[in-house]
C-alpha positions in Angstrom: 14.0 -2.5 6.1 12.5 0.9 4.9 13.4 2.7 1.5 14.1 6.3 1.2 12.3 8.5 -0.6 14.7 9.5 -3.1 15.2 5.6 -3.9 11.5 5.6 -4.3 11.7 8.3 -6.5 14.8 7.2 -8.5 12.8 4.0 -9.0 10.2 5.4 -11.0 12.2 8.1 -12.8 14.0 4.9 -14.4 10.9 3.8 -15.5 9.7 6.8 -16.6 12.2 9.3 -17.6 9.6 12.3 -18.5 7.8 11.8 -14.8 7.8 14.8 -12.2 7.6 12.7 -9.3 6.8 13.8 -5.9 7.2 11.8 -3.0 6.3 12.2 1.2 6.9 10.5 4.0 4.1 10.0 5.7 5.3 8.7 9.4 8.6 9.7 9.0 9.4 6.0 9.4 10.0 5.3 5.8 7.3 2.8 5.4 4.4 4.8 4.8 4.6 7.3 1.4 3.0 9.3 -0.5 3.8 9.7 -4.4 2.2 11.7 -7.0 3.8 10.9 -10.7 2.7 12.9 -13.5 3.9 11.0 -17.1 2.7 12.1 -20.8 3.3 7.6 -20.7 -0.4 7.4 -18.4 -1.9 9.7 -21.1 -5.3 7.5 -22.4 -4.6 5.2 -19.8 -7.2 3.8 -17.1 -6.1 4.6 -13.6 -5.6 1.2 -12.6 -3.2 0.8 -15.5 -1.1 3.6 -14.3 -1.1 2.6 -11.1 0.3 -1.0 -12.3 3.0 0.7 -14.6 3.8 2.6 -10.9 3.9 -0.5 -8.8 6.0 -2.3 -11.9 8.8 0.5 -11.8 9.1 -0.3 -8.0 10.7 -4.2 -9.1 8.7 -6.1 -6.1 9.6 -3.9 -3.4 5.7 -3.0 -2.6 5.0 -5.1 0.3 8.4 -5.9 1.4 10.7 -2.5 1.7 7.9 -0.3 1.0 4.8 -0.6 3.3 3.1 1.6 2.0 2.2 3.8 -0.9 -0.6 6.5 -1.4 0.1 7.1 -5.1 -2.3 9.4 -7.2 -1.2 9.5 -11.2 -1.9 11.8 -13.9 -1.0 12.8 -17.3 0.2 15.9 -17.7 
């Protein structure tokens, strides 16, 4: 079962309300995405650690309803 992107976006908005999130489909099969997320939350964070505060907001759908995710973080 594949996700939209604006559930994938939606997702991480709820987890981080100040985000501008950006988000692609990749194969136009919704599977394979692309998200950039840009959060004042990531600010002195390692990369790894955003990416984890990411992957949390999605609530375990990486691997099942989401195939794939190309996500690049950032503070603002």
């Amino acid at each position: 079962m594949a996700m939209a992107a604006s559930e994938i976006e939606a997702l991480i908005k709820a987890a981080l309300p100040d985000a501008r999130v950006t988000v692609e489909d990749l194969a136009g099969d919704g599977d394979h995405y692309a998200a950039t997320v840009v959060s004042e939350q990531f600010r002195g964070l390692s990369r790894v650690k955003q990416h984890q505060i990411v992957y949390a907001a999605l609530r375990g759908r990486m691997g099942g309803e989401l195939h794939a995710l190309a996500l690049q973080t950032a503070a603002p």
